[in-house]
C-alpha positions in Angstrom: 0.0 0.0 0.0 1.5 3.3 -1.1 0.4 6.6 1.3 0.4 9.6 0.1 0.2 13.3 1.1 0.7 14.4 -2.3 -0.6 18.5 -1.7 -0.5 18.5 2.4 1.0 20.9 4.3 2.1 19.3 8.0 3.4 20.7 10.8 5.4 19.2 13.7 6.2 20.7 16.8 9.6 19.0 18.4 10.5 18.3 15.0 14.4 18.7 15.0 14.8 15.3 16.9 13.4 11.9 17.7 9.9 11.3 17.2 9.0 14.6 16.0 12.1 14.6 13.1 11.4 10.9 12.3 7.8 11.7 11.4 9.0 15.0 9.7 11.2 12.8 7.1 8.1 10.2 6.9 5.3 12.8 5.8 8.1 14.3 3.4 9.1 11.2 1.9 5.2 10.6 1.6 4.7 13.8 -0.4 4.3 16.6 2.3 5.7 20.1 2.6 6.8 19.9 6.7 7.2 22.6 8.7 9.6 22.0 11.6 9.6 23.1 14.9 11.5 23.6 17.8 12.9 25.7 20.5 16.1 26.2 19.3 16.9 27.8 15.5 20.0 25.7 14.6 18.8 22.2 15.6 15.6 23.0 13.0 18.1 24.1 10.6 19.8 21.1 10.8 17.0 18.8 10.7 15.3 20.3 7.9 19.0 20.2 6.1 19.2 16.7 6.4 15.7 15.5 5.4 15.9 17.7 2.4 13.5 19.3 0.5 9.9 19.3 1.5 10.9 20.4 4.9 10.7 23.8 6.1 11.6 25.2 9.5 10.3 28.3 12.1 12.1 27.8 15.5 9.6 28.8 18.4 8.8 28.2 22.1 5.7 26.1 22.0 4.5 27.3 25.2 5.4 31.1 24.3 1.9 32.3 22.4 3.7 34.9 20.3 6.4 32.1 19.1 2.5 30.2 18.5 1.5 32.5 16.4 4.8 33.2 14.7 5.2 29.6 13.9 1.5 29.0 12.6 1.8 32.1 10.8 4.5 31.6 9.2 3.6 27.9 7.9 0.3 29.7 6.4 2.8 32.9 4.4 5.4 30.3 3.3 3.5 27.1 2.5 -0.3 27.8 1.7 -1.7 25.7 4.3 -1.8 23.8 7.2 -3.5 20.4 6.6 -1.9 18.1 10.0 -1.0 19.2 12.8 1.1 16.8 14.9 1.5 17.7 18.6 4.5 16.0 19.5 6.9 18.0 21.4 7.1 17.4 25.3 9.1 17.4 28.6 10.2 15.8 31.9 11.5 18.0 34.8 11.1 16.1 37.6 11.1 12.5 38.1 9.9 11.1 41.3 6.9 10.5 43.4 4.1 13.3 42.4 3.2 13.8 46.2 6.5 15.4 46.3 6.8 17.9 43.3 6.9 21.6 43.5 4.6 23.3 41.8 7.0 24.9 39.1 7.8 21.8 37.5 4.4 20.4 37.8 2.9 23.8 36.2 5.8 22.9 33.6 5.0 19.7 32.5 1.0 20.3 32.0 1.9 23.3 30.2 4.1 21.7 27.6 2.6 18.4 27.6 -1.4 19.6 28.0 -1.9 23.4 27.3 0.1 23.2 24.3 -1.4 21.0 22.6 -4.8 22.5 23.0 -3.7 26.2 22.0 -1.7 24.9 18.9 -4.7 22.6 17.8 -7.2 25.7 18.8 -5.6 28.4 16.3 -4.6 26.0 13.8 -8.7 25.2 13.7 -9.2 29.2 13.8 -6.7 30.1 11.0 -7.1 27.2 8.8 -9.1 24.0 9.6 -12.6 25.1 10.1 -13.0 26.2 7.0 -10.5 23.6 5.3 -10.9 20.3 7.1 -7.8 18.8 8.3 -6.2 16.0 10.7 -4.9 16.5 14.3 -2.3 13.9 15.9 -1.7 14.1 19.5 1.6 12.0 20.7 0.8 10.6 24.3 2.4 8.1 25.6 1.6 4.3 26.8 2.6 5.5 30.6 -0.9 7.7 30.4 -2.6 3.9 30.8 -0.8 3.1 34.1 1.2 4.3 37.1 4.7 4.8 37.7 7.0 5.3 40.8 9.1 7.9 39.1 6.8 8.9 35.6 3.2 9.8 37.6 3.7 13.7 36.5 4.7 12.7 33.1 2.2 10.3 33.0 -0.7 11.9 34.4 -0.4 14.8 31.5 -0.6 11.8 29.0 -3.3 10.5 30.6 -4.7 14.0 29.9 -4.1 14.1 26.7 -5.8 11.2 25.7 -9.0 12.6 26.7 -8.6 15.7 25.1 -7.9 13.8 21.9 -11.3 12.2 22.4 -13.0 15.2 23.4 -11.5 17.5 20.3 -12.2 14.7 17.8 -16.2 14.6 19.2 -15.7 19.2 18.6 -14.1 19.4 15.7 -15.6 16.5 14.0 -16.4 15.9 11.0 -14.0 18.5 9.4 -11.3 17.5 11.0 -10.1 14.0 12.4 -7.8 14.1 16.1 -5.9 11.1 16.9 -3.2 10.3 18.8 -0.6 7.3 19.1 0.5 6.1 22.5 4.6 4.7 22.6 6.2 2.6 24.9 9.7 3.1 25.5 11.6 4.6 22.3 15.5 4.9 21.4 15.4 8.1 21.8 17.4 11.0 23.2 14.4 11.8 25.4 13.9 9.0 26.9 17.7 7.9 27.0 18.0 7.4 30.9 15.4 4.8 30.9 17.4 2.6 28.0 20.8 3.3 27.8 23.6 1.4 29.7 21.9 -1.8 29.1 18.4 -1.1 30.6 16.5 -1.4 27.4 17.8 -4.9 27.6 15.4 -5.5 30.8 12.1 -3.5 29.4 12.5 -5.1 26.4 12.1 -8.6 27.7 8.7 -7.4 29.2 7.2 -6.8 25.8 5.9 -9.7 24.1 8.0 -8.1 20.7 11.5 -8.5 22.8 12.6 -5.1 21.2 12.4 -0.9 22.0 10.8 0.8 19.6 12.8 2.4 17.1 11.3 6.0 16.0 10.3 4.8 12.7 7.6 2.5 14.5 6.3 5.6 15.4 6.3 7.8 12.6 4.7 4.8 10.1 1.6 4.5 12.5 1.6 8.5 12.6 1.7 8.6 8.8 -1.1 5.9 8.0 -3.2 7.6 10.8 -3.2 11.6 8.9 -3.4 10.6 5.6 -6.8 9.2 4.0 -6.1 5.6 4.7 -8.0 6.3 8.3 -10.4 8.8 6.7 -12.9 6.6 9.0 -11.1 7.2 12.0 -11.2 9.4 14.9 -10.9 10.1 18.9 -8.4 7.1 18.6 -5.4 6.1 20.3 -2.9 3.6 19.1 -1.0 2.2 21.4 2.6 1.8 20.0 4.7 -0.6 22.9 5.7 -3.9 21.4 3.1 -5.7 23.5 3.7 -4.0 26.6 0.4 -3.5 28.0 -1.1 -7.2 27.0 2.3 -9.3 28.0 1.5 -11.8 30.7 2.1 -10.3 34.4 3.4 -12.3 37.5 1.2 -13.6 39.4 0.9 -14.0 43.3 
């Protein structure tokens, strides 16, 4: 099956690595102009260098509204349109029980990880998908199913964000499709203290696969779930974890 997003105009926030850039190069390769990104101007730069043309960068803030609006605006002069949004960039400060946070790190993490997401998915509607139709994808994460003794914050913005993808799919319906996909653990930079020096090794054996996922896993799903292909789907999330959450537990 060849997917295609011949004509669309994406765009990726935490594109310049990981996830975010994987996906970037996926909806390129597929036909799509991309606009990166990121907080920083040279990482985009670079990112967009080395997936080619196609791919487009405006560095920004996501949780700054003016870098928002810069960003969105500038994807709209430059490129036309904005036909998928994909929500994807996120952080960690703290890791830890949550009965023990302070409050600026938990007011950090919702406001990346939640607010974000919202805001970016409510003016993207205003400037260009109420009127033009268009697909949302939310990246969560498989920790927003369960609990952790040192992911709850993390976790409990994913769990968040799950809803919300719901609850703006049954909104913004039926212009516009919102979906999200929800790893497991990922070779990635971001999540690099919970694989490197040999403890993938253990989490893999937990999953039913016996591998990480690598960040193509991630952007195929994201691919297949923007373009028509799921033209019938919406409020979904995919869980992406090797077999994580259905592998056999102990039992007492």
């Amino acid at each position: 099956m060849q997917i295609g997003l011949d004509g669309k105009v994406a765009l990726v926030t935490g594109g310049s690595r990981g996830i975010g850039k994987s996906i970037a190069q996926t909806f390129v390769s597929a036909g799509a102009q991309v606009m990166i990104t990121s907080r920083k101007a040279a990482a985009c730069e670079a990112a967009a260098k080395e997936i080619g043309e196609g791919a487009h960068y405006e560095a920004g803030h996501i949780g700054h509204e003016q870098d928002m609006e810069r960003v969105i605006e500038a994807t709209l002069d430059r490129l036309g349109r904005v036909d998928i949004l994909v929500n994807n960039a996120a952080t960690n400060p703290y890791a830890g029980p949550i009965v023990e946070i302070d409050r600026a790190r938990w007011d950090k993490t919702f406001s990346t990880n939640l607010s974000a997401p919202l805001f970016w998915t409510q003016r993207v509607w205003q400037r260009w998908m109420k009127e033009n139709g268009g697909s949302v994808l939310n990246i969560a994460s498989v920790g927003g199913y369960g609990t952790s003794p040192i992911l709850g914050v993390y976790d409990i913005t994913k769990a968040a964000l799950i809803h919300m993808t719901k609850q703006l799919a049954a909104e913004l319906a039926p212009r516009v499709r919102v979906n999200a996909l929800a790893p497991g653990l990922v070779k990635t930079d971001f999540a690099k203290a919970l694989w490197e020096d040999g403890k993938g090794v253990e989490v893999a054996k937990a999953y039913p696969l016996e591998r990480l996922g690598e960040v193509e896993d991630v952007a195929g799903a994201a691919l297949f779930l923007v373009a028509d292909t799921a033209r019938w789907i919406t409020g979904q999330t995919w869980v992406l974890d090797g077999g994580g959450l259905v592998a056999f537990k102990p039992t007492v």
